[in-house]
Every structure is written in C-alpha cells, then in structure tokens.
PDB file as gemmi writes it, atoms N, CA and C in Angstrom:
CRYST1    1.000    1.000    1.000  90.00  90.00  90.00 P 1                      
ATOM      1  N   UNK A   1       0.837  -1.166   0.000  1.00  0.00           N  
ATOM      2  CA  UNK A   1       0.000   0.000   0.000  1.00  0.00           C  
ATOM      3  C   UNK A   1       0.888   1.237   0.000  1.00  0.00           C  
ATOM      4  N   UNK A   2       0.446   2.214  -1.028  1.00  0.00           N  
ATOM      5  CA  UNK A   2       1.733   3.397  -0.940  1.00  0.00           C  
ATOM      6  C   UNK A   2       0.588   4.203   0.083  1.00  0.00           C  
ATOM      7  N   UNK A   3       1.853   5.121   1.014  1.00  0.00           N  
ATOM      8  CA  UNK A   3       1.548   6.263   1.487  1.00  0.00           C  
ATOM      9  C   UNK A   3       1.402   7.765   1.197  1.00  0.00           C  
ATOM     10  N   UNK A   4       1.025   8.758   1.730  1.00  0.00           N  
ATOM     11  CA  UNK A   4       1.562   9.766   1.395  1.00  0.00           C  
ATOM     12  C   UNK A   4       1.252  11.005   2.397  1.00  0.00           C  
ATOM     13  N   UNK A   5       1.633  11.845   2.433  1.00  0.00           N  
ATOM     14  CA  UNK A   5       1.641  12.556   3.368  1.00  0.00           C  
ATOM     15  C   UNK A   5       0.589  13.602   3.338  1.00  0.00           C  
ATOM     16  N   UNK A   6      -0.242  13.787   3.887  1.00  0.00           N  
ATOM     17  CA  UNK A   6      -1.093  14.670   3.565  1.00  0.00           C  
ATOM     18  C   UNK A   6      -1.577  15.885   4.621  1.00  0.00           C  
ATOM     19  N   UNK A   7      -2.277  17.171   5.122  1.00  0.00           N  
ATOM     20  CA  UNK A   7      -2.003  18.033   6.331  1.00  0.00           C  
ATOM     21  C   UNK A   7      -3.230  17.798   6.549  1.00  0.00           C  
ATOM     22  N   UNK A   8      -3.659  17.630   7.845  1.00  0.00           N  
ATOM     23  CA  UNK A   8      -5.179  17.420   8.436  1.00  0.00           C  
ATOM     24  C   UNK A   8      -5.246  18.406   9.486  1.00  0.00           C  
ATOM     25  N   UNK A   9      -6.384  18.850   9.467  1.00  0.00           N  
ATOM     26  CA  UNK A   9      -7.088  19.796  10.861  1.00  0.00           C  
ATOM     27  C   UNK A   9      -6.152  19.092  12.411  1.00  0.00           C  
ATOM     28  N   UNK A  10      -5.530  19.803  13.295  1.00  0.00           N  
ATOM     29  CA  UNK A  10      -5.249  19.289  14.349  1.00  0.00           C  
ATOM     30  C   UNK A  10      -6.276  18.675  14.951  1.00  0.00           C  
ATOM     31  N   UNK A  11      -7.102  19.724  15.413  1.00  0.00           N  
ATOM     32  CA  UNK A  11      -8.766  18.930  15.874  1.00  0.00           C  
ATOM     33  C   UNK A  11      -9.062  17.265  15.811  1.00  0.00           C  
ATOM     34  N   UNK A  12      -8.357  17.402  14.703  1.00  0.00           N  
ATOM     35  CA  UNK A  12      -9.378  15.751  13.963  1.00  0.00           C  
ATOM     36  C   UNK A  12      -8.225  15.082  14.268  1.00  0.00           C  
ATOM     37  N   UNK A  13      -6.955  15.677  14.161  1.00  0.00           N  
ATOM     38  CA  UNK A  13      -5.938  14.592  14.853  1.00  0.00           C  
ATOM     39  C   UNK A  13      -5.885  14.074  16.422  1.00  0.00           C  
ATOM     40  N   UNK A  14      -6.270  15.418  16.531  1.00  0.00           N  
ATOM     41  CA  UNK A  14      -6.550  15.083  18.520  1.00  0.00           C  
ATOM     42  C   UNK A  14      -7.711  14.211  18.799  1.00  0.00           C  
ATOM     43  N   UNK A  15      -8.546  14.432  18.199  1.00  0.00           N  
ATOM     44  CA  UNK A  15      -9.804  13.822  18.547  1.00  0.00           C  
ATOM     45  C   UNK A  15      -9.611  12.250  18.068  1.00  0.00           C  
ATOM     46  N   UNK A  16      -8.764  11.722  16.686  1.00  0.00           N  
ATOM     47  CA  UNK A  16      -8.587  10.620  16.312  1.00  0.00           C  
ATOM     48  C   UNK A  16      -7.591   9.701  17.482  1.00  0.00           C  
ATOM     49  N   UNK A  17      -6.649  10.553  18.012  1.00  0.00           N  
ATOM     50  CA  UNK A  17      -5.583  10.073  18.470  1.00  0.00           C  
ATOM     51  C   UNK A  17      -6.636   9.280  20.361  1.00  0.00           C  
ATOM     52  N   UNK A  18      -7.546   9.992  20.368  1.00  0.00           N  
ATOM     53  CA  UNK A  18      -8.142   9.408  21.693  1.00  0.00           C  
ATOM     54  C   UNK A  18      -8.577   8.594  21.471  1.00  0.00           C  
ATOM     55  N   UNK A  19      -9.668   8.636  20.498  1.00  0.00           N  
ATOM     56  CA  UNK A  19     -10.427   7.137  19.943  1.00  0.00           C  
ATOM     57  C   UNK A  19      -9.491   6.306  19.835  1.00  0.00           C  
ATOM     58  N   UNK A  20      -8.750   6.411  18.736  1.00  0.00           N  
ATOM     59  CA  UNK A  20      -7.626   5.209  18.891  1.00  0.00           C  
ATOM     60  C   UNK A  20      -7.063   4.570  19.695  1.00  0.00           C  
ATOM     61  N   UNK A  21      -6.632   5.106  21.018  1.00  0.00           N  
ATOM     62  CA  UNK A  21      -5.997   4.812  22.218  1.00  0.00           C  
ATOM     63  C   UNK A  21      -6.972   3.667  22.524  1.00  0.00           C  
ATOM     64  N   UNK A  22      -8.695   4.353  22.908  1.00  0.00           N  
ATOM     65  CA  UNK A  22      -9.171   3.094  23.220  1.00  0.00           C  
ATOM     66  C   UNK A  22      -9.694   2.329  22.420  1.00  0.00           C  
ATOM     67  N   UNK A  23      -9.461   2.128  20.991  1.00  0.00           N  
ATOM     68  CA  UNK A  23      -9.968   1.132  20.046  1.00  0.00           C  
ATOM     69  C   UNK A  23      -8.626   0.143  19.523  1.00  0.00           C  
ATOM     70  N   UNK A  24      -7.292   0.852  20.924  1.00  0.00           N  
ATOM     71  CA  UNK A  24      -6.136  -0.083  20.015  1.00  0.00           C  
ATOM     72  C   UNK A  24      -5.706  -0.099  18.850  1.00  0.00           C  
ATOM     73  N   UNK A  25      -5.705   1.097  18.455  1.00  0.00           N  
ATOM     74  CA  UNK A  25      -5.381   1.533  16.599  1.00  0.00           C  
ATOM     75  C   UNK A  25      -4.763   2.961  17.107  1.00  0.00           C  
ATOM     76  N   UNK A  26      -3.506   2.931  15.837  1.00  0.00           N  
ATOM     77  CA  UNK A  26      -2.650   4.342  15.085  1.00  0.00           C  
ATOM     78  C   UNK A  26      -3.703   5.631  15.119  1.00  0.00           C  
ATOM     79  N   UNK A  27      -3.282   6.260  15.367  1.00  0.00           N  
ATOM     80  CA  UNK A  27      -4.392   7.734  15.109  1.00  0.00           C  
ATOM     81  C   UNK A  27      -4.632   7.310  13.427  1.00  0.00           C  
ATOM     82  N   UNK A  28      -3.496   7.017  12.366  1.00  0.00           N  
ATOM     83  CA  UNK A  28      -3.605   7.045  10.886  1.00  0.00           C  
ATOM     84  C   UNK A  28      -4.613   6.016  10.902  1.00  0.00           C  
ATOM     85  N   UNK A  29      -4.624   4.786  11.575  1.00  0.00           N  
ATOM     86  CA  UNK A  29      -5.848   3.665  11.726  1.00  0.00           C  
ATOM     87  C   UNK A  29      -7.012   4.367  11.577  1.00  0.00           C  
ATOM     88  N   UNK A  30      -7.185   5.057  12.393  1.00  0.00           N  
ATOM     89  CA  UNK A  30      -8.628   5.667  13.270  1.00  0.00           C  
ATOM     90  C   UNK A  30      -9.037   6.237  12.127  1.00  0.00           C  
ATOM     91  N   UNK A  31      -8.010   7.433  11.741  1.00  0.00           N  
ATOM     92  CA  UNK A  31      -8.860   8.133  10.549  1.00  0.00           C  
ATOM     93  C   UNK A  31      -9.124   7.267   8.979  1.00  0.00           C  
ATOM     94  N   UNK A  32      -8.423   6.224   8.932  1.00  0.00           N  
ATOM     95  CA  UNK A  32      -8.845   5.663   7.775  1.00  0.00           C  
ATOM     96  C   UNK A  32      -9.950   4.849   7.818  1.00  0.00           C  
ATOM     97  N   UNK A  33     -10.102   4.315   9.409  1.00  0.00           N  
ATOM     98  CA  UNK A  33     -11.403   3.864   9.504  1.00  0.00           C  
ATOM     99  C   UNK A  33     -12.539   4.477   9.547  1.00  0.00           C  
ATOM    100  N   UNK A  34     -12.539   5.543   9.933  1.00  0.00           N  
ATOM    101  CA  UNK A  34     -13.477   6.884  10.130  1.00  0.00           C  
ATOM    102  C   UNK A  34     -13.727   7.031   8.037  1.00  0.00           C  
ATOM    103  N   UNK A  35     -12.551   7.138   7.416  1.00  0.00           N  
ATOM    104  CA  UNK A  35     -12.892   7.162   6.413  1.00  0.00           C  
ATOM    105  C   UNK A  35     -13.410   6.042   5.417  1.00  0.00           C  
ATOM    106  N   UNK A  36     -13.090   5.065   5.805  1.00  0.00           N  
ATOM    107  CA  UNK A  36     -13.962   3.989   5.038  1.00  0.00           C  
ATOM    108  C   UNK A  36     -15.432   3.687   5.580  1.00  0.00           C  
ATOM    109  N   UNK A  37     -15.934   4.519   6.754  1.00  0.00           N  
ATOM    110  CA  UNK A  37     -17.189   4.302   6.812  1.00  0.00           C  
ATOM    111  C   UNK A  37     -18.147   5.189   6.662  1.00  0.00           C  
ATOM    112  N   UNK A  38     -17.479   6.355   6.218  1.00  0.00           N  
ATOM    113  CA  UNK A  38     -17.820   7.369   5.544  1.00  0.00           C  
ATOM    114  C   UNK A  38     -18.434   7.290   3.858  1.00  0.00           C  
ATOM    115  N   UNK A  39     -16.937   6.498   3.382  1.00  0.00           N  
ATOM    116  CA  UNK A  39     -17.014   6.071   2.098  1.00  0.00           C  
ATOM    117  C   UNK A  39     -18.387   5.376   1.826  1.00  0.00           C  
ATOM    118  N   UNK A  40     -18.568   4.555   2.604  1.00  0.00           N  
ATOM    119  CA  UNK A  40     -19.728   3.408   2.683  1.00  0.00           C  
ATOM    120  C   UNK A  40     -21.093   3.818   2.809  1.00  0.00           C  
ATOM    121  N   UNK A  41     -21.029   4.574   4.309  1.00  0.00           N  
ATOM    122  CA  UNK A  41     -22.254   5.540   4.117  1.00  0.00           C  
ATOM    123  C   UNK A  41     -23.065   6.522   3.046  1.00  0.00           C  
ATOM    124  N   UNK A  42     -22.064   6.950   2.298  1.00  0.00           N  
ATOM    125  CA  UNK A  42     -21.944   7.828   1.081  1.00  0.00           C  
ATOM    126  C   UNK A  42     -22.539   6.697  -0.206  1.00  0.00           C  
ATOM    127  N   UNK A  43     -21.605   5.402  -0.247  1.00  0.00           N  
ATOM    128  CA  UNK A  43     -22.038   4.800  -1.242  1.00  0.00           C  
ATOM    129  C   UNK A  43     -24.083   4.358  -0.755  1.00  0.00           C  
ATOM    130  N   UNK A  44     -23.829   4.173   0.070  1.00  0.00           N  
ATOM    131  CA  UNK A  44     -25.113   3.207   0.979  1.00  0.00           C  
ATOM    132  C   UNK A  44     -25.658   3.980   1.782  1.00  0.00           C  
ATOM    133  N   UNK A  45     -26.560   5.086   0.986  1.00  0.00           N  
ATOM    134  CA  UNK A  45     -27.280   6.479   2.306  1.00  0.00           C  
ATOM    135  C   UNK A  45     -28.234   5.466   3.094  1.00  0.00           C  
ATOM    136  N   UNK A  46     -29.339   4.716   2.359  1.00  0.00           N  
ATOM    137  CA  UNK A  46     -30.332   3.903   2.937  1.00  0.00           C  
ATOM    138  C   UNK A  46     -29.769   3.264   4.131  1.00  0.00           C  
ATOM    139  N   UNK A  47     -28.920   2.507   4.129  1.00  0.00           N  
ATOM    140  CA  UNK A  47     -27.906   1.491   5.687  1.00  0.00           C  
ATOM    141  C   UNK A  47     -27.895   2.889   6.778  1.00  0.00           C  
ATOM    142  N   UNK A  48     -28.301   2.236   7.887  1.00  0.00           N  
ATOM    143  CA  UNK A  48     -27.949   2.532   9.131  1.00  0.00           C  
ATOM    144  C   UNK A  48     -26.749   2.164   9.371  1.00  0.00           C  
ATOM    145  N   UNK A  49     -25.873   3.345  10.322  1.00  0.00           N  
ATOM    146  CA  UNK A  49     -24.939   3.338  10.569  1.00  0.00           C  
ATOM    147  C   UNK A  49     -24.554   1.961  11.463  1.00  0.00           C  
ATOM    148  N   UNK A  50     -25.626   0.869  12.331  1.00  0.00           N  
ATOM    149  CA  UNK A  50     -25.346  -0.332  13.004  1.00  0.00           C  
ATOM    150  C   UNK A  50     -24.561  -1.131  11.854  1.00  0.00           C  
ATOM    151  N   UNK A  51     -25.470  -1.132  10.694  1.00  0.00           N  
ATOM    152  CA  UNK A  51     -25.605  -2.500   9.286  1.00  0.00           C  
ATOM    153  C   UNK A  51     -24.066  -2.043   9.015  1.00  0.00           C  
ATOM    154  N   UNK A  52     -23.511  -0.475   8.787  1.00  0.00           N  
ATOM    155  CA  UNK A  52     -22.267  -0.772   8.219  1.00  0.00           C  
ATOM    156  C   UNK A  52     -21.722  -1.386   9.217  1.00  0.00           C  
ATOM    157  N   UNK A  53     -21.443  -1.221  10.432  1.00  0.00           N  
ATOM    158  CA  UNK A  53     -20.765  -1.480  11.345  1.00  0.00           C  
ATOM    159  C   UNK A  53     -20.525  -2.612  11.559  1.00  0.00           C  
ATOM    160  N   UNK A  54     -21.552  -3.570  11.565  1.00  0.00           N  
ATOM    161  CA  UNK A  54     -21.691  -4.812  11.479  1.00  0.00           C  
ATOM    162  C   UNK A  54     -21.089  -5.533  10.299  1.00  0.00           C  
ATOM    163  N   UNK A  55     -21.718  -4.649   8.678  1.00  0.00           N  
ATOM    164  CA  UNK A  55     -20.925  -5.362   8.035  1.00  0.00           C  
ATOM    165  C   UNK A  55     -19.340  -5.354   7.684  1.00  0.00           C  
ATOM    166  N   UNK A  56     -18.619  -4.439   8.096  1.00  0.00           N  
ATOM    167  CA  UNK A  56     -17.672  -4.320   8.430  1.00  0.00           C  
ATOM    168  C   UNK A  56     -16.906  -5.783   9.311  1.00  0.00           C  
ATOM    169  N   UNK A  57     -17.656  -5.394  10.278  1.00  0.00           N  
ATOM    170  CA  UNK A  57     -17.120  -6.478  11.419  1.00  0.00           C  
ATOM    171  C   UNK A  57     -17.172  -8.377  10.771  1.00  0.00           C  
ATOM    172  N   UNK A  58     -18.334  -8.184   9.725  1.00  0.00           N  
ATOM    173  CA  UNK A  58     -18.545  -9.542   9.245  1.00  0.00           C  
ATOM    174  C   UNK A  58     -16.990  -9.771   8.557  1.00  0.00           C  
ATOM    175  N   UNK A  59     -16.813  -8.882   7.354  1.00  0.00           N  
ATOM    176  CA  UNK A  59     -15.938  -9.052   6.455  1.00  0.00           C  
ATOM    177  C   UNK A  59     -14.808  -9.145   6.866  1.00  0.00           C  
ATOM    178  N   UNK A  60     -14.711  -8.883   8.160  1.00  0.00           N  
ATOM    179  CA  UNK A  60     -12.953  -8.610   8.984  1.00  0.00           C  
ATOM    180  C   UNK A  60     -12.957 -10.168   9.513  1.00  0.00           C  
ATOM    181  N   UNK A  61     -13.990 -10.305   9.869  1.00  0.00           N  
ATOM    182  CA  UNK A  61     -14.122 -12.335  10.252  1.00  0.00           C  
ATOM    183  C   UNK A  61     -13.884 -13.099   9.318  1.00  0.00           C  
ATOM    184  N   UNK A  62     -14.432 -12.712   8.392  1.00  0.00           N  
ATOM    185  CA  UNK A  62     -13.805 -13.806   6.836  1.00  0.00           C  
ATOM    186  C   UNK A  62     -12.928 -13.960   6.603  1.00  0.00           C  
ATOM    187  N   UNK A  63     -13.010 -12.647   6.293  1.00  0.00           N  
ATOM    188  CA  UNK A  63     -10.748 -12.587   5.622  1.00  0.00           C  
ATOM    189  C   UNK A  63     -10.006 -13.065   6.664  1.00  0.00           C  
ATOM    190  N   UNK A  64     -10.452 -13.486   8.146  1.00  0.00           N  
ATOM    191  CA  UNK A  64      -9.617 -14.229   8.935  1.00  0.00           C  
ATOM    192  C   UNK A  64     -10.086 -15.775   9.154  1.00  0.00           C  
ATOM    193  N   UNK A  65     -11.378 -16.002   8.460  1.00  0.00           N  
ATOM    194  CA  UNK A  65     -11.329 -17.522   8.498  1.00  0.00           C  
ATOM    195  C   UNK A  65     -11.854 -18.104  10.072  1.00  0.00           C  
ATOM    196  N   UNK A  66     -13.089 -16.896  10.354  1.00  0.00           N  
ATOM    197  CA  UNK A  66     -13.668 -17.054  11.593  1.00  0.00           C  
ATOM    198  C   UNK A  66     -15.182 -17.365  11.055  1.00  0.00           C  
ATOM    199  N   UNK A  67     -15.584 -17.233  10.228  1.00  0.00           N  
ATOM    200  CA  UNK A  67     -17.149 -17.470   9.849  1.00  0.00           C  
ATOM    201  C   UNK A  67     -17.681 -18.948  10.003  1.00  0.00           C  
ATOM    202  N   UNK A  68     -18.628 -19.359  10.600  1.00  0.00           N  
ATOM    203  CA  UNK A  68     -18.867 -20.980  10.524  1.00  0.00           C  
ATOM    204  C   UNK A  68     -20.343 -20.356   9.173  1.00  0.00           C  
ATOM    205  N   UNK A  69     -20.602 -21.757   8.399  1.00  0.00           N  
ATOM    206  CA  UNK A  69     -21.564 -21.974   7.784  1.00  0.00           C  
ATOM    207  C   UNK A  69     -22.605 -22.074   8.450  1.00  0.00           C  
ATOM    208  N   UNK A  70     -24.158 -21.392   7.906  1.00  0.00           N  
ATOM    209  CA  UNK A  70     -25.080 -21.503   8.723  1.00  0.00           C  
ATOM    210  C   UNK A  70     -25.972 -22.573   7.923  1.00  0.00           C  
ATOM    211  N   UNK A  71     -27.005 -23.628   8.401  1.00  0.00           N  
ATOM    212  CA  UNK A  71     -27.968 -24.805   8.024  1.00  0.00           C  
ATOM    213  C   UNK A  71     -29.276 -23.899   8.249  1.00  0.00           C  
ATOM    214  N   UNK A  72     -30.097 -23.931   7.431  1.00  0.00           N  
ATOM    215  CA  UNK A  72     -31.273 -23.331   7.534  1.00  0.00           C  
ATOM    216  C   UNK A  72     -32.364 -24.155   7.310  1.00  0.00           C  
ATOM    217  N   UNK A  73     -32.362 -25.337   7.872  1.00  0.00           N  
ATOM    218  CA  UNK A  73     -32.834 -26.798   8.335  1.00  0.00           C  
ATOM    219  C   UNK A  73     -33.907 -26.650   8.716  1.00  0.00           C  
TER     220      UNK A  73                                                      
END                                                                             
C-alpha cells in the first residue's frame, strides 16, 4: 500500500488520536477507519450506521477464516 503525506485539521488529529488509544489503533488507523465508513455511508445512504458497522465487522471475520456456515434446516 503506498503512502503519502497529507495536512489534516489538528482537531481531527486530537480527537482521532483518543479514539484510537481506546480502540487499540494508530491515530492514521482511526482516521482511515473513520474514512472507510464514511465512504460506505456515502455509497449506501439507505444502511444505518449499526448495518455498516456490522458489516464491516462480518468481512474482517472472513478474511480471517472465523465465519462458521449456517444450516437453515
């Protein structure tokens, strides 16, 4: 993944850098997560902010090979 350097509002750095502390993520974490659910929201106005959240959380289980199959028996 390339980087690059870019200048952000202090505000939003301060404010990222707390969240992060207690979510266990980089302030750069925080705001990219802040920004991919932004992104999402934007793509997906209809979704409540829970559904992204959730689906988020689904897709982070997959790509680690935590999902069991469900029987609808």
């Amino acid at each position: 993944m390339a980087t690059k350097s870019i200048r952000l509002d202090q505000e939003l750095v301060e404010k990222a850098t707390i969240i992060a502390k207690a979510y266990n993520r980089t302030p750069p974490k925080q705001i990219e997560h802040w920004a991919r659910i932004g992104e999402i929201m934007e793509d997906n106005p209809e979704l409540p902010y829970e559904f992204v959240k959730q689906a988020i959380i689904a897709q982070t289980e997959k790509d680690a090979g935590k999902l069991e199959s469900y029987d609808f028996d």
